[in-house]
C-alpha positions as CSV (number, residue, x, y, z in Angstrom):
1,X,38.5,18.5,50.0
2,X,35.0,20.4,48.7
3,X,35.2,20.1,44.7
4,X,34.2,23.0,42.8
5,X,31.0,23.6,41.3
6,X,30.3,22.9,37.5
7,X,30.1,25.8,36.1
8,X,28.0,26.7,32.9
9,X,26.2,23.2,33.2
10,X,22.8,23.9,33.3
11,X,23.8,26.6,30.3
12,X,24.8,24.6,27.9
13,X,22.3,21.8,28.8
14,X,19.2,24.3,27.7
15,X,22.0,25.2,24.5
16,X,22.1,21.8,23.3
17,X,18.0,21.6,24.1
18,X,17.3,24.8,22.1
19,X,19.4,23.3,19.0
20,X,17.7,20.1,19.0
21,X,14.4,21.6,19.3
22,X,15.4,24.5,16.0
23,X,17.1,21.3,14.5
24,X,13.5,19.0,14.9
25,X,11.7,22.1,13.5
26,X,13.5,22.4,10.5
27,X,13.1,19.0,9.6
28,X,9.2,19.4,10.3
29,X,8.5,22.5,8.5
30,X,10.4,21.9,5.1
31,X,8.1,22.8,2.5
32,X,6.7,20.2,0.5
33,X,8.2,19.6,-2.9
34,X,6.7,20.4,-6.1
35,X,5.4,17.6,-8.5
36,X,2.3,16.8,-10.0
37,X,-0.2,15.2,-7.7
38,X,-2.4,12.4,-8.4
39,X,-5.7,10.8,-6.3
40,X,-7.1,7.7,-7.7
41,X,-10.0,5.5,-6.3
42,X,-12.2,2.6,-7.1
43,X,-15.7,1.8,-6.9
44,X,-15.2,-1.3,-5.0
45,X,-12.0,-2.6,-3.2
46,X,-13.5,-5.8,-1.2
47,X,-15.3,-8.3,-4.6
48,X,-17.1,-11.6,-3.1
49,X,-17.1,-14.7,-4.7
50,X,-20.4,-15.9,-3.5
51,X,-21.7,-18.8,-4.7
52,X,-23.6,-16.9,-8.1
53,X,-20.9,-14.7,-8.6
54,X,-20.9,-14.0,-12.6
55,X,-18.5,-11.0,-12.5
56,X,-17.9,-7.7,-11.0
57,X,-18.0,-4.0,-13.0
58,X,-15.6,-1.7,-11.2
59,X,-15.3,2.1,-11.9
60,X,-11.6,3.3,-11.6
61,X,-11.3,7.5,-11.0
62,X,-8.7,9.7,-9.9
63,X,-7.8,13.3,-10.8
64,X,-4.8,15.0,-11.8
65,X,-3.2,18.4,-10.3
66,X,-0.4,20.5,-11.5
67,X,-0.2,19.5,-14.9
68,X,-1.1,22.4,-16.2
69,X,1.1,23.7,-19.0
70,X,3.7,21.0,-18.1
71,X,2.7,19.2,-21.6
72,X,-0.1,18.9,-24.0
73,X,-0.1,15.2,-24.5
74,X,-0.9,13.8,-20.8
75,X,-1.9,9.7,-21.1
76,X,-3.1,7.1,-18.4
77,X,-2.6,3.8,-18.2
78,X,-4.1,1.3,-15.8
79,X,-3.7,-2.1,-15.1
80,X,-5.1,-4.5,-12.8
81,X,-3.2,-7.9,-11.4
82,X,-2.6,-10.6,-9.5
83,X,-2.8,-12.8,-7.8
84,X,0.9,-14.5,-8.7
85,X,1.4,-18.2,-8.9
86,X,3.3,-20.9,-11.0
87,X,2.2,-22.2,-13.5
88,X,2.5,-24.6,-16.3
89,X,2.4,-24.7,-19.7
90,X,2.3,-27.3,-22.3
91,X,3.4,-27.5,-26.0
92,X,1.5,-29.9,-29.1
93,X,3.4,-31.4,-30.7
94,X,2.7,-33.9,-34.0
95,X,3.7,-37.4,-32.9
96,X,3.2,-40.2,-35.1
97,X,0.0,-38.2,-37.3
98,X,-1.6,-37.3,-33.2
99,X,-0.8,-33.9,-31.9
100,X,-0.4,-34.3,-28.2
101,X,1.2,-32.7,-25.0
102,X,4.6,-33.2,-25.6
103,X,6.9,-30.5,-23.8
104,X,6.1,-28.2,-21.1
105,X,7.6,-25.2,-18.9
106,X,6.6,-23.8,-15.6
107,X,6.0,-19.7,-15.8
108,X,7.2,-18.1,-12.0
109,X,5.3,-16.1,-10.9
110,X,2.4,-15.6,-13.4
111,X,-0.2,-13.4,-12.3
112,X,-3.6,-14.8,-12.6
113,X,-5.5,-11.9,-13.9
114,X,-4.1,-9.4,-16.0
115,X,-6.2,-6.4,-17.8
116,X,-4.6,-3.2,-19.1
117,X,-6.5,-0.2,-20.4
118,X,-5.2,2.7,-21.5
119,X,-6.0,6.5,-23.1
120,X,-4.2,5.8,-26.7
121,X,-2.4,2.5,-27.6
122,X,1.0,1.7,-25.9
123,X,3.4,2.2,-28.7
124,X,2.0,5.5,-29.1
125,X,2.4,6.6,-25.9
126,X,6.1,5.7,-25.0
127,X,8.9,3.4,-25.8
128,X,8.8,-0.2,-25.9
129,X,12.2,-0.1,-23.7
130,X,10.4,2.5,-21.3
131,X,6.9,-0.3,-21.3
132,X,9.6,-2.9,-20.3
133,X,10.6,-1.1,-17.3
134,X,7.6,0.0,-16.5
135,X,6.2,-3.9,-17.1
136,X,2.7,-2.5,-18.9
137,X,1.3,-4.4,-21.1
138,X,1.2,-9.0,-21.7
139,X,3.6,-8.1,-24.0
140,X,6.0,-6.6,-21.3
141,X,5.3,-8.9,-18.2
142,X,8.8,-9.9,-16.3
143,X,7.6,-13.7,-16.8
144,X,10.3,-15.7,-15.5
145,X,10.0,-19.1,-17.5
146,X,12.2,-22.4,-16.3
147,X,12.4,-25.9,-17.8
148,X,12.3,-24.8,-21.2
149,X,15.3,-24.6,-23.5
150,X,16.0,-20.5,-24.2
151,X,15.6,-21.5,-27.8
152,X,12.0,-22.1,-27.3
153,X,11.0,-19.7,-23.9
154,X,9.4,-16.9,-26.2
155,X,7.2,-19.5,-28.2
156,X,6.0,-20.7,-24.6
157,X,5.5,-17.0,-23.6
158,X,3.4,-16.5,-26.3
159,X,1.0,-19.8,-25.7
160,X,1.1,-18.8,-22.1
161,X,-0.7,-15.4,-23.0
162,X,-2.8,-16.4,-25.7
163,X,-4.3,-19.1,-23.4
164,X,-5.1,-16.8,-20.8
165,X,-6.1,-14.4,-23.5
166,X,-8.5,-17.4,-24.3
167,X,-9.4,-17.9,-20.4
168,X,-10.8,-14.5,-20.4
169,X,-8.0,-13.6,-17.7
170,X,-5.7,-11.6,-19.7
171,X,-7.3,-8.2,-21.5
172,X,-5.8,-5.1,-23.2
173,X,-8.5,-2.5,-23.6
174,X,-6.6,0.2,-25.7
175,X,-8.4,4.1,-25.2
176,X,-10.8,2.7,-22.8
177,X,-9.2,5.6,-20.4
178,X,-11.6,8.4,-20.3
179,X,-9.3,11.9,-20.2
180,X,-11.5,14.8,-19.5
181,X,-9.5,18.3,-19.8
182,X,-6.3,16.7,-18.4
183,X,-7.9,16.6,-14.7
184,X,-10.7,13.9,-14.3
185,X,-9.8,10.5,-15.3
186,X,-11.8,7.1,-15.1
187,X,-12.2,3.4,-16.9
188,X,-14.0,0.5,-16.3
189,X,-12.6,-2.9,-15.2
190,X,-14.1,-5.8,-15.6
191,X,-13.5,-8.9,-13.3
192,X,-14.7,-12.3,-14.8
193,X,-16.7,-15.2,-13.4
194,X,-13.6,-17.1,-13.5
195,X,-11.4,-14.7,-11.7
196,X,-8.7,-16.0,-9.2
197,X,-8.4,-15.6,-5.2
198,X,-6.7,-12.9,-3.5
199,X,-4.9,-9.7,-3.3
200,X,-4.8,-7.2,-6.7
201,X,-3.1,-4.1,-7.6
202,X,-4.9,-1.7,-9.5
203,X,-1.8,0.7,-10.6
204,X,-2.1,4.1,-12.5
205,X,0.8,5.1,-14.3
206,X,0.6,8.9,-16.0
207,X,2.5,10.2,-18.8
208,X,3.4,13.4,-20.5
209,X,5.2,13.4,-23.7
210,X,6.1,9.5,-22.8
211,X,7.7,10.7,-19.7
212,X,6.2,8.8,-16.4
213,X,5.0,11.5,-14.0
214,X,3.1,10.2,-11.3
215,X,1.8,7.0,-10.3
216,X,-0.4,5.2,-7.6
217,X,-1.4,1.8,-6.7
218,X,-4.8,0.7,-5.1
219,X,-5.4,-2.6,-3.2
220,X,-8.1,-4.7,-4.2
221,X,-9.0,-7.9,-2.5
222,X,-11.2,-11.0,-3.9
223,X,-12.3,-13.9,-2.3
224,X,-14.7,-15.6,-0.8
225,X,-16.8,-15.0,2.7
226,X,-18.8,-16.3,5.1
227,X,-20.0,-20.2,4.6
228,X,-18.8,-20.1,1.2
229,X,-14.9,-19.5,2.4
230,X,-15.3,-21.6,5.8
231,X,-16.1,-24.4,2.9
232,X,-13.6,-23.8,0.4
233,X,-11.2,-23.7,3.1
234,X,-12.0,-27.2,4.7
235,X,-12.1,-28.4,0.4
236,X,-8.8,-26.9,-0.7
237,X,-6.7,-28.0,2.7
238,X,-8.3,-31.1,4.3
239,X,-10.1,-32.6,1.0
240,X,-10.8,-36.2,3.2
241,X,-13.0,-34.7,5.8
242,X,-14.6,-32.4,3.1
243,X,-15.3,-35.9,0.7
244,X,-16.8,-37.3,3.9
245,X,-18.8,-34.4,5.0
246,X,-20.5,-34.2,1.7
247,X,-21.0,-38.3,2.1
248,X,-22.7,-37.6,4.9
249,X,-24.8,-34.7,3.8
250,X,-26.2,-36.8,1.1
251,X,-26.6,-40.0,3.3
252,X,-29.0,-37.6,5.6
253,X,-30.5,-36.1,2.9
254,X,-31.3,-39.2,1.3
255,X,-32.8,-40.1,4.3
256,X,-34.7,-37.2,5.1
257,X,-36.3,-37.5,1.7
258,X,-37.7,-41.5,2.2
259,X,-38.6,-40.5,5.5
260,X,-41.1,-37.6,4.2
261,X,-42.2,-39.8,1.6
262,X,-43.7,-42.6,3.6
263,X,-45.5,-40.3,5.8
């Protein structure tokens, strides 16, 4: 027995096509949402740590849209960091009329450079709760310290920073955030001889009346090329070959020299 045709198939196929298709260009042309916008860049995003490095001077830019009218106090603030490693700190103690190394505590997840600027100072331009969150500033860092009784966590917190202050690595450059008529922004970061290996953030955090706004983070990578990596590479993870490899160099060099000089 012959079964009947479907009927309608091919009808409600191109049905259920059609409202997949309206459903696909709804989704596609929903209209943006309103917000104020913000573009930042950086002079540099690539720093080399050649064998004379002494520093790098970076420009930070951006500009700001929409703001208009939305407030008539508008601040930046910038900071640059990373990379994160452990790290350990020691106390002095007095012991027996010599102040030694007594007690120490390992800080998670430290970052090794840390530099803040800013249009106005911090406490000026929102709450220190709101800085917390936020984690601008030394001051508000989410530094994660173990082996240290809780009693004594903030007094190694406080020696953490203010050796790093000391290192050069840590900065807070207050109004160092050039605001020109609430649109064109910029600052200058400087990266020290001494600065670490690896992968930074430069973030960009905008206020009005205290209020964050908008916000943006750059990448910005450090580290060395070329020969100079391809040897700190063999130094930092096979040390033995790189001790005999510099033997050898000097044996040959060595050489080279008495065999110039008798000629």
């Amino acid at each position: 027995m012959a079964r009947p045709p479907k009927q309608g198939f091919g009808r409600r196929s191109l049905a259920s096509l059609l409202l997949v298709a309206a459903s696909c260009l709804s989704i596609y042309f929903v209209p943006p949402a309103s917000g104020q916008g913000l573009v930042t860049d950086i002079s540099k995003d690539i720093v080399d740590l050649r064998y004379d490095f002494a520093g790098a001077d970076l420009l930070l830019f951006g500009a700001l849209s929409d703001v208009g009218g939305l407030s008539d106090q508008i601040d930046i603030v910038v900071s640059i960091s990373g990379p994160t490693e452990d790290m350990r700190v020691r106390k002095k103690e007095k012991i027996s009329g010599l102040w030694i190394n007594n007690r120490a505590a390992i800080i998670r997840a430290a970052p090794g450079y840390y530099a803040l600027s800013s249009t106005r100072p911090l406490d000026e331009i929102s709450s220190s709760e709101n800085l917390s969150r936020l984690a601008l500033g030394a001051d508000h860092l989410p530094l994660d310290i173990d082996l240290a009784p809780s009693a004594e966590r903030t007094a190694f917190r406080e020696g953490f920073i203010r050796n790093m202050v000391r290192a050069g690595l840590y900065r807070l450059d207050e109004d160092r955030v050039s605001l020109i008529g609430q649109t064109l922004f910029r600052t200058a970061v400087r990266l020290p001889s001494n600065v670490p290996e690896g992968l930074f953030d430069a973030r960009v955090v905008v206020f009005a009346d205290g209020v964050v706004i908008a916000e943006d983070v750059i990448d910005i990578a450090v580290g060395k090329t070329g020969f100079e990596r391809a040897v700190y590479q063999v130094a930092r993870n096979d040390p033995a070959i790189y001790g005999l490899s510099a033997v050898l160099i000097a044996l040959l060099a060595g050489w080279a020299a008495g065999f110039l000089s008798r000629r």
